[in-house]
C-alpha positions in Angstrom: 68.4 167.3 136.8 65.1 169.8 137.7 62.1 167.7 137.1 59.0 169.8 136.6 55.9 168.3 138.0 52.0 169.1 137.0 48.9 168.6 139.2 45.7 169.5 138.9 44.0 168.4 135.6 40.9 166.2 135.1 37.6 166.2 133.9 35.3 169.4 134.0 32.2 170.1 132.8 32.0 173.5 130.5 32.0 176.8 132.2 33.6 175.2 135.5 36.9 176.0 136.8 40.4 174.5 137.4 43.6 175.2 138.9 46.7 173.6 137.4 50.0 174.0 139.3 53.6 173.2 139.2 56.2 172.5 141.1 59.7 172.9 141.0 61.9 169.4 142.2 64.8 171.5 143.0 65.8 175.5 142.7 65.9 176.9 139.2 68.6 179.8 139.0 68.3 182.2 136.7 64.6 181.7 135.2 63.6 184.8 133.0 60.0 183.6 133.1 57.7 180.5 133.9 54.5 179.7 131.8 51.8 177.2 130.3 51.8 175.9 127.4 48.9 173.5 126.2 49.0 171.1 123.1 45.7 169.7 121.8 45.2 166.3 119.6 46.4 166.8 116.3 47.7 170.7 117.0 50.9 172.2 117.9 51.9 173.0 121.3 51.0 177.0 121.9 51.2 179.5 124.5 48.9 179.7 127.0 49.9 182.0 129.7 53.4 183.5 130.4 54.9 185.5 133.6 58.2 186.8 133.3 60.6 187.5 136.3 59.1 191.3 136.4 55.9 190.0 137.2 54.8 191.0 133.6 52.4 188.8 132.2 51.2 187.7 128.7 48.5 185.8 127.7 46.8 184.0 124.4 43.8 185.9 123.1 41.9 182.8 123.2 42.0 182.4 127.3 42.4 186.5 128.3 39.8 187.3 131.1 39.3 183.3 131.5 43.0 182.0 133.1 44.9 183.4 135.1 48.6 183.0 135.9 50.4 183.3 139.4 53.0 181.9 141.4 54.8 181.7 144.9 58.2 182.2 145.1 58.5 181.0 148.5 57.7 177.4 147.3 58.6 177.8 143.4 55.6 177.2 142.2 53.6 178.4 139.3 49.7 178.3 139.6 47.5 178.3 136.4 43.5 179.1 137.4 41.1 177.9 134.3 37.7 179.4 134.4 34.8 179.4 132.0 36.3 176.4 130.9 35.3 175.4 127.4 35.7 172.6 125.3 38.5 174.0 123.0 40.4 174.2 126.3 41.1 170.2 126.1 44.5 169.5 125.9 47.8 168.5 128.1 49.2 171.3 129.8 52.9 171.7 130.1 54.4 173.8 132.7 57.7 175.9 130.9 60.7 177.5 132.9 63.2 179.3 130.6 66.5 180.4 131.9 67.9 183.9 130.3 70.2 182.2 127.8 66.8 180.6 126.3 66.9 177.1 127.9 63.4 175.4 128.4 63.0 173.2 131.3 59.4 171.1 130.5 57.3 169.1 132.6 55.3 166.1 131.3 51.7 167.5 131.3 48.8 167.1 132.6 45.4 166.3 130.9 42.8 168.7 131.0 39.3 167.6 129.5 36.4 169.8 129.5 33.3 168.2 128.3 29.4 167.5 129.3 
C-alpha cells in the first residue's frame, strides 16, 4: 500500500502564505498527474490545483495567480505554495495521485485555517 502523507497546514492570518507538501511513502508507477484538492465544512471536495506528467498545469479560478503547484521528482513530492491566503481558503487539503487507468491514490489532509 502507497500511503500519501500531507505537511504543512495550520493557522494563518489573511493575505499570509503557506506551503503544503506531500510525500510519497513508496514509488508510484504510472501517475498521469498529482494535485490538490480541498474540501470545506459543509461543501464538496473540489479541485484545487492539478499538474499532469507533461508538466501541464491546471488550476481553479478561485486560487489562479494566488497557489502555485510544483513538485520534485527526485524525492516524489508535490509542493502546493498558498499566498494571499483568504478566508474562503479554509478547508483540508488532500493531496491526489491518479494512475493512467484513472485510479486515485488520497492522502488524509491536512487543515488549513486562514483567519484574524
Amino acid at each position: 500500500q502507497v500511503q500519501l502523507v500531507e505537511s504543512g497546514g495550520g493557522l494563518v492570518q489573511p493575505g499570509g502564505s503557506l506551503r503544503l507538501s506531500c510525500a510519497a511513502s513508496a514509488r508510484l508507477f504510472s501517475i498521469s498527474a498529482m494535485g490538490w484538492y480541498r474540501q470545506a465544512p459543509g461543501k464538496e471536495r473540489e479541485l484545487v490545483a492539478r499538474m499532469f506528467n507533461s508538466g501541464n498545469t491546471d488550476y481553479a479560478d478561485s486560487v489562479k495567480g494566488r497557489f502555485t503547484i510544483s513538485r520534485d521528482n527526485a524525492i516524489h513530492t508535490v509542493y502546493l505554495q498558498m499566498d494571499s491566503l483568504k478566508p474562503e481558503d479554509t478547508a483540508i487539503y488532500y493531496c491526489n495521485h491518479r494512475s493512467i487507468i484513472g485510479t486515485d491514490y488520497w492522502g488524509k489532509g491536512t487543515l488549513v485555517t486562514v483567519s484574524s
